[in-house]
N, C-alpha and C positions, 0 to 999 in steps of 0.2 A: 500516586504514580500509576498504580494500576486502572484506575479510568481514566486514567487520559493513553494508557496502551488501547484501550479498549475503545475509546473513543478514534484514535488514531486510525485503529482498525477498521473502524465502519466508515471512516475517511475512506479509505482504499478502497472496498467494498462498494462504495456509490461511484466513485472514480470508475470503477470497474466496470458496473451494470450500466453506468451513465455513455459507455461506449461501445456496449451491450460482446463484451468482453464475456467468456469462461473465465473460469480460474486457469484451465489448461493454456488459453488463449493468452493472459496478463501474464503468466510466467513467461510464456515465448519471449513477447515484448520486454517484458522486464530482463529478461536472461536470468531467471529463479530456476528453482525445481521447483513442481506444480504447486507441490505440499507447501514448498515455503508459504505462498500466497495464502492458503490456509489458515496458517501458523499468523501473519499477520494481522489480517482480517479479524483473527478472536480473541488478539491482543495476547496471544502466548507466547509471542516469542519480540527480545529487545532487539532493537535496531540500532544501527553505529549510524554515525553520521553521512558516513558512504555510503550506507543503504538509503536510505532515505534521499541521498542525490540523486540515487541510480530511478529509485520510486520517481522521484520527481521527474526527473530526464523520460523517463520511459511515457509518462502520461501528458509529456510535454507543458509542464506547467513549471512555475518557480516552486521555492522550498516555504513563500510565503500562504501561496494559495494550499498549498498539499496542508499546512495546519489550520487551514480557514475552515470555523467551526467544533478545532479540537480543545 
């Protein structure tokens, strides 16, 4: 469980850089606090199912693509 958090994380993390995205910047978007995106990215913190919507929704892709690769 815990790599595939951590996998998840460097999901978001390329998502992120690949739209040349801050962290400060993907929280906007996403509607996080800054840190949360932090907390994701290093696989430290679990996500609900609506988080993960909201992920997906913010970077405009499905909930299929966001675990393509994890």
């Amino acid at each position: 469980m815990v790599k595939s958090a951590k996998q998840l994380g460097l999901r978001i993390k390329t998502l992120r850089e690949e739209r040349g995205w801050t962290q400060q910047e993907c929280a906007t978007y996403l509607d996080f606090h800054y840190s949360t995106i932090g907390h994701l990215e290093s696989g430290n913190r679990n996500v609900t199912l609506a988080t993960l919507e909201k992920i997906a929704e913010g970077f405009d892709i499905t909930l299929e693509d966001l675990f393509k690769g994890v």
